[in-house]
PDB file of N, CA, C and O in Angstrom, chain B, residues numbered from 101:
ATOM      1  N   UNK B 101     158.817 114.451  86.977  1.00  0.00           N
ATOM      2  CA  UNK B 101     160.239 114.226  87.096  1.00  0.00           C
ATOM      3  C   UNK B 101     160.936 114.802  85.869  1.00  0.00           C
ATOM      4  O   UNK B 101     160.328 114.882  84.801  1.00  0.00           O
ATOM      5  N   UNK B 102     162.279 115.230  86.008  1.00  0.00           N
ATOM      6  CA  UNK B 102     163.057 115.837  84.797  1.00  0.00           C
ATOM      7  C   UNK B 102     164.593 115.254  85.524  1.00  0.00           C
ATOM      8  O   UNK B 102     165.043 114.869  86.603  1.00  0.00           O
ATOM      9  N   UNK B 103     165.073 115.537  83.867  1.00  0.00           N
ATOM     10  CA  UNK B 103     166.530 115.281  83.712  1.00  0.00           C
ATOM     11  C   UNK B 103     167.216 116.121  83.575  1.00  0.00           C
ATOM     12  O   UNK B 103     166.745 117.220  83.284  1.00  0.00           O
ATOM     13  N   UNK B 104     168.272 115.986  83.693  1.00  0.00           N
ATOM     14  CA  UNK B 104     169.365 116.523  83.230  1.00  0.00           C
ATOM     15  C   UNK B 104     169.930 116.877  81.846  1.00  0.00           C
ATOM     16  O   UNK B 104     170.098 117.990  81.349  1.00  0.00           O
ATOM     17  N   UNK B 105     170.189 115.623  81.332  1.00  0.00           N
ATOM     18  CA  UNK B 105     170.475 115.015  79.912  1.00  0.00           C
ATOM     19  C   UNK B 105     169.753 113.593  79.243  1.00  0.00           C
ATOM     20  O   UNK B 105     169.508 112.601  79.929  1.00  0.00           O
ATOM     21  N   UNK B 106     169.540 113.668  78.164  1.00  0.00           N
ATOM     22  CA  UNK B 106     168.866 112.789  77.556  1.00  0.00           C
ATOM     23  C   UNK B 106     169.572 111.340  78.242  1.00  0.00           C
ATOM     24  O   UNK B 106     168.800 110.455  78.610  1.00  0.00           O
ATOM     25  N   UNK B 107     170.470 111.225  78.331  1.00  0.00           N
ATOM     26  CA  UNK B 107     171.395 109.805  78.481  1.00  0.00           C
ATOM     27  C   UNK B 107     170.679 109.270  80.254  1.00  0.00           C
ATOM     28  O   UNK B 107     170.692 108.151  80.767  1.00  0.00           O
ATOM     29  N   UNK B 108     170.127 110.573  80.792  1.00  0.00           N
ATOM     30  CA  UNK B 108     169.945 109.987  82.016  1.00  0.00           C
ATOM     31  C   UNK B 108     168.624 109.427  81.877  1.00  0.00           C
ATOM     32  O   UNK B 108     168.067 109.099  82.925  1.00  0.00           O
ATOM     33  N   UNK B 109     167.851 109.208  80.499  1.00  0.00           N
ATOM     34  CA  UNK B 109     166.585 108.356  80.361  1.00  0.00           C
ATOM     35  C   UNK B 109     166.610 107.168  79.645  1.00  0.00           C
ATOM     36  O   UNK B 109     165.708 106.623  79.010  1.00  0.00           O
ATOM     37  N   UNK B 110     168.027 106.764  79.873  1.00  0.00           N
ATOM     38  CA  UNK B 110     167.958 105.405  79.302  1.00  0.00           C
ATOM     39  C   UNK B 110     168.034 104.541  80.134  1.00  0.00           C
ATOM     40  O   UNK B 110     168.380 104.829  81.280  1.00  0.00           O
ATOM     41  N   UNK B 111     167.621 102.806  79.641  1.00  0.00           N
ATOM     42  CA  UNK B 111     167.508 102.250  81.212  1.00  0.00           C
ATOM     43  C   UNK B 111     166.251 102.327  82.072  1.00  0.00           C
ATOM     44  O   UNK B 111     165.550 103.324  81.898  1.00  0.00           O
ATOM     45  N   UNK B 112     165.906 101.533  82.867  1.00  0.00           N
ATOM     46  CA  UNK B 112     165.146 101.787  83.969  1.00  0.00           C
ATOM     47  C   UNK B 112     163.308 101.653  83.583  1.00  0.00           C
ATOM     48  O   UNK B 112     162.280 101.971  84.182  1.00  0.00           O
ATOM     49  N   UNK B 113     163.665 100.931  82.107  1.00  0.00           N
ATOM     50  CA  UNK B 113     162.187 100.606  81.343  1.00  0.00           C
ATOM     51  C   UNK B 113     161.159  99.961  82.049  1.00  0.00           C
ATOM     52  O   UNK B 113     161.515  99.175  82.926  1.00  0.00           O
ATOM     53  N   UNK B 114     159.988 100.122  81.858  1.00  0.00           N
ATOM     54  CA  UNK B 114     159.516  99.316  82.915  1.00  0.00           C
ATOM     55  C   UNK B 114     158.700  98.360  82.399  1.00  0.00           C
ATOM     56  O   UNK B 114     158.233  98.280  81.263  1.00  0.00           O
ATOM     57  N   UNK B 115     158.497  97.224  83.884  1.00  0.00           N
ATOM     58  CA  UNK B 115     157.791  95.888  83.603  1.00  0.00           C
ATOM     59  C   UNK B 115     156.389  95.680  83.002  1.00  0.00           C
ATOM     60  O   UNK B 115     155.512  95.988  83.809  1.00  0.00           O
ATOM     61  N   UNK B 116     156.139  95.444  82.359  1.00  0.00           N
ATOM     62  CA  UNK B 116     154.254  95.167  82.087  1.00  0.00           C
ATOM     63  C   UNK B 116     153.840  93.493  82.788  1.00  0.00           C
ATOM     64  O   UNK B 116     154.769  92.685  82.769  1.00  0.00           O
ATOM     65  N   UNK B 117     153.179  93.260  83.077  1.00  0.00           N
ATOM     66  CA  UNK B 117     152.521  91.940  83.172  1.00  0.00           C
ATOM     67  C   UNK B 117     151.689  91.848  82.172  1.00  0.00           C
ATOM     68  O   UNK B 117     150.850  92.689  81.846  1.00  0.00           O
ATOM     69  N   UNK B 118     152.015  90.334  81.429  1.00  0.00           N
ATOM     70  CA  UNK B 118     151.192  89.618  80.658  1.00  0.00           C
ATOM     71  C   UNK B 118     150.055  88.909  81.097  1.00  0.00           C
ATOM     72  O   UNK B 118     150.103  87.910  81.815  1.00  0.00           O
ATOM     73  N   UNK B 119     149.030  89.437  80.658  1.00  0.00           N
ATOM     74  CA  UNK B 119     147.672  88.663  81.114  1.00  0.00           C
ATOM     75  C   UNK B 119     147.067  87.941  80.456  1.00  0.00           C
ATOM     76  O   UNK B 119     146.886  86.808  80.902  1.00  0.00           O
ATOM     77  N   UNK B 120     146.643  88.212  79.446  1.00  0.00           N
ATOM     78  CA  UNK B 120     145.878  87.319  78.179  1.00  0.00           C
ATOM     79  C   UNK B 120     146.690  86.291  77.633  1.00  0.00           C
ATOM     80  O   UNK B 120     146.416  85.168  78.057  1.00  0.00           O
ATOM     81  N   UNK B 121     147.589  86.364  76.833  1.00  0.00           N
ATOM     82  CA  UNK B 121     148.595  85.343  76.626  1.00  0.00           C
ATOM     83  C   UNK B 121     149.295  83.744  77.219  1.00  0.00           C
ATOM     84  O   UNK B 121     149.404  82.583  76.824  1.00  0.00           O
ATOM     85  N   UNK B 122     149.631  84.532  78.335  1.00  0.00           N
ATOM     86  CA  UNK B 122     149.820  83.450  78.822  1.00  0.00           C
ATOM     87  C   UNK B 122     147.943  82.498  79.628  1.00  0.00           C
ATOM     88  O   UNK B 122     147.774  81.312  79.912  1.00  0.00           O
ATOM     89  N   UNK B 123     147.169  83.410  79.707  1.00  0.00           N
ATOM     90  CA  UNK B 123     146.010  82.328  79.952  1.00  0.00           C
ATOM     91  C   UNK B 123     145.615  81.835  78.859  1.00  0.00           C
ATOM     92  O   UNK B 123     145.013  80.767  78.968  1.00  0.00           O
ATOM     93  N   UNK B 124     145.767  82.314  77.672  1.00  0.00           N
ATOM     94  CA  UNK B 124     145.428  81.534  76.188  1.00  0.00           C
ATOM     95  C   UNK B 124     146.107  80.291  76.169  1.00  0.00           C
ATOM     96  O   UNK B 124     145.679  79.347  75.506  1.00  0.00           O
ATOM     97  N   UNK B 125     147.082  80.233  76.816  1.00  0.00           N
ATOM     98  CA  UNK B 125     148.323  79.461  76.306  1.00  0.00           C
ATOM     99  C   UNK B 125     148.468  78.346  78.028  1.00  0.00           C
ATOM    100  O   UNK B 125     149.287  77.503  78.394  1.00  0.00           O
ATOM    101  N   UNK B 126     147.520  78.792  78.512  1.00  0.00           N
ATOM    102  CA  UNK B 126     147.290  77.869  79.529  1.00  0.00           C
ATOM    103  C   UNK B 126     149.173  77.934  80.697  1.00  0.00           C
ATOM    104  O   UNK B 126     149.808  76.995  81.177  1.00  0.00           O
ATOM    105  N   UNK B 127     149.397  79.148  80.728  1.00  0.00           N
ATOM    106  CA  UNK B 127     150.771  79.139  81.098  1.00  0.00           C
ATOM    107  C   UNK B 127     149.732  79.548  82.952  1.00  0.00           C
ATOM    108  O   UNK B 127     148.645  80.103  83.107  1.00  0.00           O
ATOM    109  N   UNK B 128     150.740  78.946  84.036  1.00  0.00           N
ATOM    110  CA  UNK B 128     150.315  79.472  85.121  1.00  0.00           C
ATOM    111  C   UNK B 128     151.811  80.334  85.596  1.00  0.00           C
ATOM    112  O   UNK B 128     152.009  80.172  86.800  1.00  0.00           O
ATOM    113  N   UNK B 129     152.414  80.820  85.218  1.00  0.00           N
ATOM    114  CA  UNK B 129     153.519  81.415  85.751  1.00  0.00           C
ATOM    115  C   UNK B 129     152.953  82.704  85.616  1.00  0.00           C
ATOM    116  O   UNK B 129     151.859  83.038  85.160  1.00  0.00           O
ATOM    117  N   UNK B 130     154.226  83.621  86.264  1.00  0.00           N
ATOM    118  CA  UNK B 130     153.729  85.468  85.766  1.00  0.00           C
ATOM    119  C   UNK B 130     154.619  85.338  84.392  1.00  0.00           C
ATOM    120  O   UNK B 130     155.673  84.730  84.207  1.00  0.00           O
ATOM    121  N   UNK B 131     153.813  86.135  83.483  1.00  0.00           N
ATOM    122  CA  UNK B 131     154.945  86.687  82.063  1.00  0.00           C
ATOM    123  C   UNK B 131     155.078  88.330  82.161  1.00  0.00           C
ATOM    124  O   UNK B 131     154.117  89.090  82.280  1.00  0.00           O
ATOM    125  N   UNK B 132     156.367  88.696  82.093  1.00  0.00           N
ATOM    126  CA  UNK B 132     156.042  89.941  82.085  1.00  0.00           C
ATOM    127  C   UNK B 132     156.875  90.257  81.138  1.00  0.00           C
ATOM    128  O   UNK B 132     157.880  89.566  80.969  1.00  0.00           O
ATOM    129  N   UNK B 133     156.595  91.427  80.294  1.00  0.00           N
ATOM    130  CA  UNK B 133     157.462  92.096  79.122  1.00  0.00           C
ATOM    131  C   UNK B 133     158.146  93.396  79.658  1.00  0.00           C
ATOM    132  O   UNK B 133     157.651  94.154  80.493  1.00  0.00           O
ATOM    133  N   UNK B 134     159.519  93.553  78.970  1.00  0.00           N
ATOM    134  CA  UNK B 134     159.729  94.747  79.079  1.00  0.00           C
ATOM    135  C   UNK B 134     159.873  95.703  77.696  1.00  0.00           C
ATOM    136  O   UNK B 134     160.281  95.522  76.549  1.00  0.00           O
ATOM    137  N   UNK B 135     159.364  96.708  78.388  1.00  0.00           N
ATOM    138  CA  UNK B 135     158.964  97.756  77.327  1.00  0.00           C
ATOM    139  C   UNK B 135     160.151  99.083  77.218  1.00  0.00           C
ATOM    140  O   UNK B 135     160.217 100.170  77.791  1.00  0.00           O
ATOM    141  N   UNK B 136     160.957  98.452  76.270  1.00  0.00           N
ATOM    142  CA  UNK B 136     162.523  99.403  75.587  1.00  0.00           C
ATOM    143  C   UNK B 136     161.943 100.663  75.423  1.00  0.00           C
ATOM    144  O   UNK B 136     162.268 101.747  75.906  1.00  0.00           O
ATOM    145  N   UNK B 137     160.641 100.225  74.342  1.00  0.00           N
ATOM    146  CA  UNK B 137     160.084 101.411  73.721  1.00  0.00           C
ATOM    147  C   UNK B 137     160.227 102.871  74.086  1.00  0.00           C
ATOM    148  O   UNK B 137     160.319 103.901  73.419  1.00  0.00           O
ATOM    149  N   UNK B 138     160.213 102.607  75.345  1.00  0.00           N
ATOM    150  CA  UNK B 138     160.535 104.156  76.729  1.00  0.00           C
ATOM    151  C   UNK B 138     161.452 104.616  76.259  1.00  0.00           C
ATOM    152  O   UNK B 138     161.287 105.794  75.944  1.00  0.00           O
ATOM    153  N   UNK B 139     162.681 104.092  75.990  1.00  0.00           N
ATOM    154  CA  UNK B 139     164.190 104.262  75.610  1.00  0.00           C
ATOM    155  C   UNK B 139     163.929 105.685  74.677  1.00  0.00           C
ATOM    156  O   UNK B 139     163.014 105.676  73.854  1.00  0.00           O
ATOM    157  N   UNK B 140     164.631 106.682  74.823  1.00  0.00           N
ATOM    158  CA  UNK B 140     165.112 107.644  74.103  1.00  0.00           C
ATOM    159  C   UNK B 140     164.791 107.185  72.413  1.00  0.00           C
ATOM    160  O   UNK B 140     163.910 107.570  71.644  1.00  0.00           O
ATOM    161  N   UNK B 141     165.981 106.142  72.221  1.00  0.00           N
ATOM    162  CA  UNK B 141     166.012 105.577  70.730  1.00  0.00           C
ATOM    163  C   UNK B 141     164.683 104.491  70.451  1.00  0.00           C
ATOM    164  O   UNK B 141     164.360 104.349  69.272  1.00  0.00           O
ATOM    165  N   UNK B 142     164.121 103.934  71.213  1.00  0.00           N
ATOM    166  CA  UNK B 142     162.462 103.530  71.290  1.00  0.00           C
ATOM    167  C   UNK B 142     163.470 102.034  71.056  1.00  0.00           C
ATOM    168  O   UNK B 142     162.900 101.037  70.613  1.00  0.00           O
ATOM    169  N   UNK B 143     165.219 101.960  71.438  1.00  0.00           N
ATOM    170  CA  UNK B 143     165.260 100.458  71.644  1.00  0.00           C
ATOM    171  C   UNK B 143     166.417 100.127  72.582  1.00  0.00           C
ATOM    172  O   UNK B 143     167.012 101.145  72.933  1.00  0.00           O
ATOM    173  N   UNK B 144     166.980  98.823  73.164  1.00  0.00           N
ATOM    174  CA  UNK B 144     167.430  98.076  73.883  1.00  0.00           C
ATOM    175  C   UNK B 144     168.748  98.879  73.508  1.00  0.00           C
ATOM    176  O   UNK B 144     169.303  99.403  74.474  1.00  0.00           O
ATOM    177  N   UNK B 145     169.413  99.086  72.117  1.00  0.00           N
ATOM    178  CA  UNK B 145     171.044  99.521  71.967  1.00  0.00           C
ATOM    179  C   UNK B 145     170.949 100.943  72.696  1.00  0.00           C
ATOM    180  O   UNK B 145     172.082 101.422  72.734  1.00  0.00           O
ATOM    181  N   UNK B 146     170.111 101.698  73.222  1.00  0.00           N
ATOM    182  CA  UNK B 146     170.233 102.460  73.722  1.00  0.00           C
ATOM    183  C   UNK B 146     170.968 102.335  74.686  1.00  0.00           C
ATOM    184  O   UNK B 146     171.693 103.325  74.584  1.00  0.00           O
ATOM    185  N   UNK B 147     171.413 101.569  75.921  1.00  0.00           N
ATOM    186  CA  UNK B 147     171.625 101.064  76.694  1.00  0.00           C
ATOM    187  C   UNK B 147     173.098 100.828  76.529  1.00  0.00           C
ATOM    188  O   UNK B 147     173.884 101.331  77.332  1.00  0.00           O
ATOM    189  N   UNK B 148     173.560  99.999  75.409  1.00  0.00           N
ATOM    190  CA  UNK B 148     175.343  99.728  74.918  1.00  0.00           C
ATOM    191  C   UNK B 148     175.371 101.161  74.430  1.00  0.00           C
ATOM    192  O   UNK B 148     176.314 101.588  75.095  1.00  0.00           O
ATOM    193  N   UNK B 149     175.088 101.842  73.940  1.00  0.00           N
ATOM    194  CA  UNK B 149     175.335 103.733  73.587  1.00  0.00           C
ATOM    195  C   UNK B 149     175.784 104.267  74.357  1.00  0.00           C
ATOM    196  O   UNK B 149     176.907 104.764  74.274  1.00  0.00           O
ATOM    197  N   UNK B 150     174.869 104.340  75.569  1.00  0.00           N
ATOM    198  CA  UNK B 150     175.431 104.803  76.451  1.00  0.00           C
ATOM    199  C   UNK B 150     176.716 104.638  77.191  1.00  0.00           C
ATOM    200  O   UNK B 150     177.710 105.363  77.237  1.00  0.00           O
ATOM    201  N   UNK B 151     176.369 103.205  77.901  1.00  0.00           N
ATOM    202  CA  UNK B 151     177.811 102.562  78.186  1.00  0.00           C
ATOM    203  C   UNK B 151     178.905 102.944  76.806  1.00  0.00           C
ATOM    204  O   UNK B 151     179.221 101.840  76.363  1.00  0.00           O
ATOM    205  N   UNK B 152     179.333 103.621  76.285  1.00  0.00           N
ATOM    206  CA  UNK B 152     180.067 103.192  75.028  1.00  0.00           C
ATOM    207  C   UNK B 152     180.937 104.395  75.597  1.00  0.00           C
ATOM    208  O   UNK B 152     182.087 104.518  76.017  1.00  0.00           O
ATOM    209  N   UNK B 153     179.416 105.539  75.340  1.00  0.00           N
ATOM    210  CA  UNK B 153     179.898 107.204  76.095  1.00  0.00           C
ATOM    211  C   UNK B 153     180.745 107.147  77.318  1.00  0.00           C
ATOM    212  O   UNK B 153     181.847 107.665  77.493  1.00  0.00           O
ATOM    213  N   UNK B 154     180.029 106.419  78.137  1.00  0.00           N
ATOM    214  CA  UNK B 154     180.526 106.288  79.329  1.00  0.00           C
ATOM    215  C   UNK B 154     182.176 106.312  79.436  1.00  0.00           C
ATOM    216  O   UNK B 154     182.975 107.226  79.639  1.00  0.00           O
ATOM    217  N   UNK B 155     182.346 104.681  79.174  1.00  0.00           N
ATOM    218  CA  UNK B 155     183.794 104.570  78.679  1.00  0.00           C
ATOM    219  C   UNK B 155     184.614 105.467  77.880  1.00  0.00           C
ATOM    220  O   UNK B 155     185.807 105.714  78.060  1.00  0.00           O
ATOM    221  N   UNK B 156     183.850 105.925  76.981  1.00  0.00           N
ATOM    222  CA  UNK B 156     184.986 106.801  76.397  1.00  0.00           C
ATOM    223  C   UNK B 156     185.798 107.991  76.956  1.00  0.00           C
ATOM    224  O   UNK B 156     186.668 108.523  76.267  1.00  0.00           O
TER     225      UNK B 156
END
């Protein structure tokens, strides 16, 4: 897959499931993390940046 522009790879991070952790911790729910890291800027403000552009 390819983009256009960098801005169109922000967003859209994806889910991991937690496995070890929560059975350490005796949790029976799903835990899942999300991973920013993907993000262009490797974080979450990537996301208000954009929107910022947007608006402007």
């Amino acid at each position: 897959m390819w983009y256009n522009n960098i801005l169109e790879t922000v967003g859209n991070t994806p889910l991991v499931k937690l496995n070890k952790i929560p059975a350490e911790h005796g949790i029976k729910a799903t835990v899942l993390a999300k991973i920013e890291t993907t993000n262009p800027g490797n974080s979450i403000k990537d996301r208000m940046a954009v929107k910022m552009i947007e608006d402007a």
